[in-house]
Structure formats: C-alpha cells, structure tokens
N, C-alpha and C positions, 0 to 999 in steps of 0.2 A: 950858562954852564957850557963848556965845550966839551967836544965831542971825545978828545981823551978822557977830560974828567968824566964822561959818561961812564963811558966804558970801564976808569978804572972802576969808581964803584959800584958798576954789575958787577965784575970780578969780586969784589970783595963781598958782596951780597952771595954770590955762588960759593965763595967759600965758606963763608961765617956758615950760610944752611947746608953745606956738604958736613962743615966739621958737628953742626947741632944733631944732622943724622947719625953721623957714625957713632955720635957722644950716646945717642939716645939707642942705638941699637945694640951699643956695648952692655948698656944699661941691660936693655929687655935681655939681650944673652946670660948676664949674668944670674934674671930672675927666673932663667929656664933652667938654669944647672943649681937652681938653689932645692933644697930639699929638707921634707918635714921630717917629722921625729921616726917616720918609719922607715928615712934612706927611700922617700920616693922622692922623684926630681917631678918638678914644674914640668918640665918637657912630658915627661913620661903620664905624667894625670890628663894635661893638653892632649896627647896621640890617642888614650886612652877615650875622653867625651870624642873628637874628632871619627874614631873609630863606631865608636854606639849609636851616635846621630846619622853618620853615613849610614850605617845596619836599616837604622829607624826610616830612615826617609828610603833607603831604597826598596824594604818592604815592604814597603804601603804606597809600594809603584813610581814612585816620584824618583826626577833623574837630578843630580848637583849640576848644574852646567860647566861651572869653573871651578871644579873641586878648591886646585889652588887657592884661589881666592879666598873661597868659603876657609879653608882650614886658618887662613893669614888671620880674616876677620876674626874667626872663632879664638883665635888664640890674643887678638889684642883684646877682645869682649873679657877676658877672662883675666887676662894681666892688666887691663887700667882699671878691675874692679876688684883687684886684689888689694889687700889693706898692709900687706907685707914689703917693705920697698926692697928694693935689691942695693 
C-alpha cells in the first residue's frame, strides 16, 4: 500500500469516527431533553444524583478530584442503563 493510500484511509477512518461521535452524542442529547410523565428532563434527574452524591462524598470528608469527569461518567453510567432509547 502506498503512502497516499495510507493516508487517505486514515482520513476516512477520522471521519467515519468523527461522524459516529457526533451521531452518538446527538443521540445522548436527545435522551437528556427527553422527559417522563411528570415534565422532568433526563438532564435535570442526572444534575439532580450528580448534585446528592457530590453532598454525600463531600460530607463524609472525601474530595471529587475531577469533578468533571466524575459527573460525564455518572451521567453515561445512567444513560447506557437506561431501558428508554432516545
């Protein structure tokens, strides 16, 4: 294989997984503004634990290092075990 043909098909590897993110995050956005029968949003139940658990852990002395992170995790822990698809 030569060295265009390499390259092009990294490029096309870089796009095919650029457009399966952005497919897949369109996804997860749409399961954040989705909402159950009492007009609460996904989002808003997510900020909601995100918020209790920060409370819990820093109460009981313990520091979140990369909050960030933790809330990204917490929030796909929650959406890939949701039975609800968007």
């Amino acid at each position: 294989m030569s060295m265009n043909e390499k390259k092009l098909f990294q490029k096309i590897n870089q796009i095919n997984r650029e457009e399966l993110y952005n497919n897949n995050n369109n996804i997860f956005k749409s399961w954040l503004n989705m909402e159950d029968y009492n007009n609460i949003s996904n989002e808003e139940k997510i900020q909601y634990f995100i918020d209790k658990i920060t409370n819990i852990v820093k109460d009981s002395g313990y520091v979140i290092q990369f909050e960030k992170q933790f809330k990204n995790e917490l929030a796909t822990l929650i959406y890939n075990n949701s039975e609800v698809d968007a």
